[in-house]
N, C-alpha and C positions, 0 to 999 in steps of 0.2 A: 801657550799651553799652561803656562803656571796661572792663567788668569783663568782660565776653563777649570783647571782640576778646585780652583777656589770656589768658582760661580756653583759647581757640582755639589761637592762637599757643602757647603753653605744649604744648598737645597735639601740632603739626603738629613742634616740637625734638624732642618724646620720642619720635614715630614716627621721625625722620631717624635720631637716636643710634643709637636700638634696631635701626634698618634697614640703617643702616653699619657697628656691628658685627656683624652677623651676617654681612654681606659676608665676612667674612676667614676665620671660621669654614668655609662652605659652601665658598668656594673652596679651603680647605683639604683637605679632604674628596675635593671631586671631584680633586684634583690625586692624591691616597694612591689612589685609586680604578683610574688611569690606569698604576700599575703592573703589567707583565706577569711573568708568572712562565714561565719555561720548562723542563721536564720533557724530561730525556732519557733514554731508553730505550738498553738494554746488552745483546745480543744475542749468545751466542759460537755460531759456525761450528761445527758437526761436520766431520771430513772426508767429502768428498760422495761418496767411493767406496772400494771395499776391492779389491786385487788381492790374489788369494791361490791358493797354489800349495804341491800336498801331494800327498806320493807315499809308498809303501812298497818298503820293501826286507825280505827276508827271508836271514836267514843261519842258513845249513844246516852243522851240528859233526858229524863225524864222528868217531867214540873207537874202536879197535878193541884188545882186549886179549888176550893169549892169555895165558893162568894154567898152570902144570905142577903137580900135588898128588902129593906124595909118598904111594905107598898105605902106608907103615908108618907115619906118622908125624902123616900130614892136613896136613903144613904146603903151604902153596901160594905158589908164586913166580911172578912175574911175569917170561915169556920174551920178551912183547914188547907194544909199546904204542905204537900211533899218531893222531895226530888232524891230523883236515884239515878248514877251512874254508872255505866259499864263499859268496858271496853274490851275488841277484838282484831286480831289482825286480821286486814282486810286487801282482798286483790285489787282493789281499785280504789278511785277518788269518791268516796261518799261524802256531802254534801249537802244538807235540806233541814227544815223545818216544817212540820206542820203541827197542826194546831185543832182540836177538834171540842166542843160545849155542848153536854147535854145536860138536862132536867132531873134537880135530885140531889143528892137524896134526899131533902128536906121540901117541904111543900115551895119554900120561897127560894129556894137552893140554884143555883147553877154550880156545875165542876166542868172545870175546864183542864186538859191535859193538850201538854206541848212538848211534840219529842223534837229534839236537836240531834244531829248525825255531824260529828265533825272530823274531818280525816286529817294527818298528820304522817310525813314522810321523813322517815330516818336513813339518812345515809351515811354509811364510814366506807374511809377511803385510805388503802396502805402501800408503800411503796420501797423498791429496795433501794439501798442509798448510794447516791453517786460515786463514784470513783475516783471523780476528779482534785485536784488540790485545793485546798482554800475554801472551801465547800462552805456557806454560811448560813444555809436553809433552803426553805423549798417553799414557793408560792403554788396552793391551790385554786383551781380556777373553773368557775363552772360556766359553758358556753352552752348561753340562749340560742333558741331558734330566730329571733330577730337581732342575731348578730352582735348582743352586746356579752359583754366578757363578766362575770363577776367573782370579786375575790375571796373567795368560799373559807380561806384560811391561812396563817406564813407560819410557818412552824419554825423550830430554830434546828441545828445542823443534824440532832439527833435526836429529833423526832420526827419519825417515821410514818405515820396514822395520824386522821384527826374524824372528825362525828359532826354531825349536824344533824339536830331535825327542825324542819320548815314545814309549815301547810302543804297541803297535798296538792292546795292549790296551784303551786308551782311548776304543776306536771305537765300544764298546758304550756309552757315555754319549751317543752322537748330537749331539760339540760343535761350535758352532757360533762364531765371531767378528764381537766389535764392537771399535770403535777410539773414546776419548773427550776430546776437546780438555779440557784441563788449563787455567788462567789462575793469573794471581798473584794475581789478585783472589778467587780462590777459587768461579766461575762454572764451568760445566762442559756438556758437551753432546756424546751419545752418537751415534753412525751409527748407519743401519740394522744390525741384525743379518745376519752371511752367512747363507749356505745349509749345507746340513752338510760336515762336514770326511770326506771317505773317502779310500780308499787309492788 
C-alpha cells in the first residue's frame, strides 16, 4: 500500500507541474491573439465638377495690292499696298483664303485683294479643389477623338483655373476635358470627362 499511495502521489505532482506550466504558455498565446490590427484605406478626391467656357473668334486680313508692270521691260512696282484687320466672335471654324486681280486703276495697273479668315478657339477651365490630404496640384487634360490624351496644363495646389487658346483647327479632333488631383504621395484621381469643346 505504501508503495501505491507513493506511485499515486508522484502521479497527481507531475499532473500539477505539467498543468502549471502550460498555464503560462496558453495564456501567453491568448494574450498575442487579443492584438488588433487596423487597416486604413487612402482615398484621393477628384474635383466634383468642371466649369468650362469656349468661344471662337475669327480674324478677317485684308491685303490690297496694286502692282504697275513696265510693258518694255516686265519689271513691276508696287503703287500701293494696304492691309486691314478685323476681328469677330464667331460660331464656328472659319477658315479660307481667297484672292481675286482686277484692271486698274492705272492704265498698266493691276490690284490685287487677298482676304484671309482665320479662327482661333479659347477655352477656360475651373474646378473646385479636392478635399483630400497632400493635395499637390491638378493635371489638365484634353481627350482627342483618336484616343490620344493631351496635357492641356498642371497647375500647382491652389490654382484652380487655367485658359488656352489654340486654332480652331483643333475642333476636328472632338476634345474633350478632364481635371486629375495630383498628391505627394503619388495617388491620383481623375473627373469625369466633359462634353465636347466647340466654338
Amino acid at each position: 500500500m505504501t508503495a501505491i499511495r507513493r506511485i499515486l502521489t508522484l502521479i497527481v505532482l507531475t499532473a500539477a507541474v505539467i498543468g502549471g506550466a502550460s498555464v503560462p504558455a496558453w495564456a501567453a498565446f491568448g494574450d498575442s491573439a487579443k492584438v488588433s490590427t487596423t487597416i486604413t484605406t487612402t482615398t484621393v478626391a477628384a474635383p466634383a465638377s468642371l466649369t468650362i467656357t469656349d468661344s471662337c473668334t475669327t480674324t478677317t486680313t485684308t491685303v490690297t495690292q496694286t502692282v504697275s508692270t513696265n510693258p518694255g521691260t516686265g519689271a513691276a512696282t508696287t503703287t500701293y499696298y494696304n492691309s486691314t484687320t478685323s476681328s469677330a466672335v464667331s460660331g464656328s471654324n472659319v477658315q479660307s483664303t481667297t484672292s481675286s486681280t482686277v484692271a486698274g486703276p492705272g492704265p498698266l495697273e493691276t490690284t490685287t485683294t487677298t482676304v484671309t479668315k482665320n479662327t482661333m478657339l479659347s477655352v477656360s477651365v475651373s474646378w473646385p479643389a479636392s478635399g483630400s490630404r497632400g493635395v499637390s496640384g491638378y493635371l489638365v487634360n484634353a481627350h482627342l477623338s483618336d484616343g490620344t490624351v493631351f496635357p492641356m496644363a498642371q497647375n500647382a495646389a491652389g490654382a484652380l483655373s487655367t485658359s488656352q487658346t489654340v486654332d480652331a483647327d483643333n475642333l476636328a479632333y472632338q476634345p474633350r476635358l478632364s481635371v486629375t488631383t495630383l498628391t505627394s504621395y503619388g495617388w491620383t484621381a481623375q473627373s469625369a470627362i466633359s462634353g465636347y469643346i466647340s466654338c
